[in-house]
C-alpha positions as CSV (number, residue, x, y, z in Angstrom):
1,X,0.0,0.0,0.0
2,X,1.4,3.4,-0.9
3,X,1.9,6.3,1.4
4,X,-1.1,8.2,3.0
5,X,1.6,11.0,2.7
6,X,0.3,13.1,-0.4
7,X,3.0,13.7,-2.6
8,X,4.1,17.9,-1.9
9,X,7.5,18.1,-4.4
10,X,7.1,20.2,-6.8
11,X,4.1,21.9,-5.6
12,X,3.0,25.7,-3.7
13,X,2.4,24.7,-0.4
14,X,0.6,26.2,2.9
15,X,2.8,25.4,5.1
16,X,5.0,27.9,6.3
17,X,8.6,26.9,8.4
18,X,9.1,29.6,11.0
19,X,12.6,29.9,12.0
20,X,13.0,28.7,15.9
21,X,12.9,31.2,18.6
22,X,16.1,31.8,20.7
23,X,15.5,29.8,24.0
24,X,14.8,31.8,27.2
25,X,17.1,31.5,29.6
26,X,16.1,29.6,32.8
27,X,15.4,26.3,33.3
28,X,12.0,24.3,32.3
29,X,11.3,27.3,29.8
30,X,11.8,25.5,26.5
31,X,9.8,26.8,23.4
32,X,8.6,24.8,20.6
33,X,9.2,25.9,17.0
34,X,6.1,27.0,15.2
35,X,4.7,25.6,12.0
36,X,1.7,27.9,10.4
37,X,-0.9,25.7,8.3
38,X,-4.3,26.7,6.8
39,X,-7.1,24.2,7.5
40,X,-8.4,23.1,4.1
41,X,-11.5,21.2,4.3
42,X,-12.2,18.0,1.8
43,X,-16.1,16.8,1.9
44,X,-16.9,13.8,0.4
45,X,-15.0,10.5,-1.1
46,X,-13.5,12.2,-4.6
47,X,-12.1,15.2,-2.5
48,X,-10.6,13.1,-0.1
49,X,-8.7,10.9,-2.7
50,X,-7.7,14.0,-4.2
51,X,-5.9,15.4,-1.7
52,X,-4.2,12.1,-0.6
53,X,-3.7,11.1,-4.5
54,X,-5.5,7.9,-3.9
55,X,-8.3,6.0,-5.8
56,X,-11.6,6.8,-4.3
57,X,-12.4,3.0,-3.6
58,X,-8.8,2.8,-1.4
59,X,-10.0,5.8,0.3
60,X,-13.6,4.3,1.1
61,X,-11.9,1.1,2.7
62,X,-9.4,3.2,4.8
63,X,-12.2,5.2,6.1
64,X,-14.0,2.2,7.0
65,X,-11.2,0.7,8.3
66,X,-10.7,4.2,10.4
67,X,-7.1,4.7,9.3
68,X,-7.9,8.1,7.6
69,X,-8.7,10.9,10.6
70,X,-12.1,12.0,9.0
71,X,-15.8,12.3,10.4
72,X,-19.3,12.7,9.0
73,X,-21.2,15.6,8.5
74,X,-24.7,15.9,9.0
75,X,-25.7,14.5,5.5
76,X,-23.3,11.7,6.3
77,X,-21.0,12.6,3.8
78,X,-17.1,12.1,4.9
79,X,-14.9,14.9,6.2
80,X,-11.2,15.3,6.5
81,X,-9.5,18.3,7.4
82,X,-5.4,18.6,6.3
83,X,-5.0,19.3,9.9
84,X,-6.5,16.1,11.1
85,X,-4.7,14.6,9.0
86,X,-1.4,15.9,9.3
87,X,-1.6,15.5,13.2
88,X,-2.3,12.0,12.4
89,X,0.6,11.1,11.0
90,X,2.9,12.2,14.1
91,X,0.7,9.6,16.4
């Protein structure tokens, strides 16, 4: 099975890499660098795939399978957010 990673090289991306702040000085002060990302919102199978460059039948079994971090709306169409996502993948 391929990545759930979607492939970035080459693209524009929204995610911006601020340089880390000088530590303060003192102990148990420690800062974590910052990372700034729009939330992008996919609704629905197709969107979904799109966005993680999968087939829209793969997608449907991974969100079955609850291995992609999306939820249902209302209409009980599927969800996914690029932050969901992304925060996924560090757990």
């Amino acid at each position: 099975m391929g990545s759930l990673l979607p492939n970035l090289a080459g693209q524009d991306t929204a995610i911006t890499f601020l340089r880390e702040p000088e530590m303060p000085q003192g102990e148990g002060s420690a800062v974590q660098p910052t990372i700034t990302v729009p939330i992008e919102f996919y609704r629905g199978v197709k969107a979904i795939a799109n966005f993680l460059e999968m087939h829209p039948q793969t997608v449907k079994k991974l969100l079955r399978e609850g291995k992609i971090p999306a939820k249902k709306d209302e209409t009980g169409r599927w969800v996914l957010t690029n932050l969901d996502y992304y925060q996924s993948l560090q757990g």
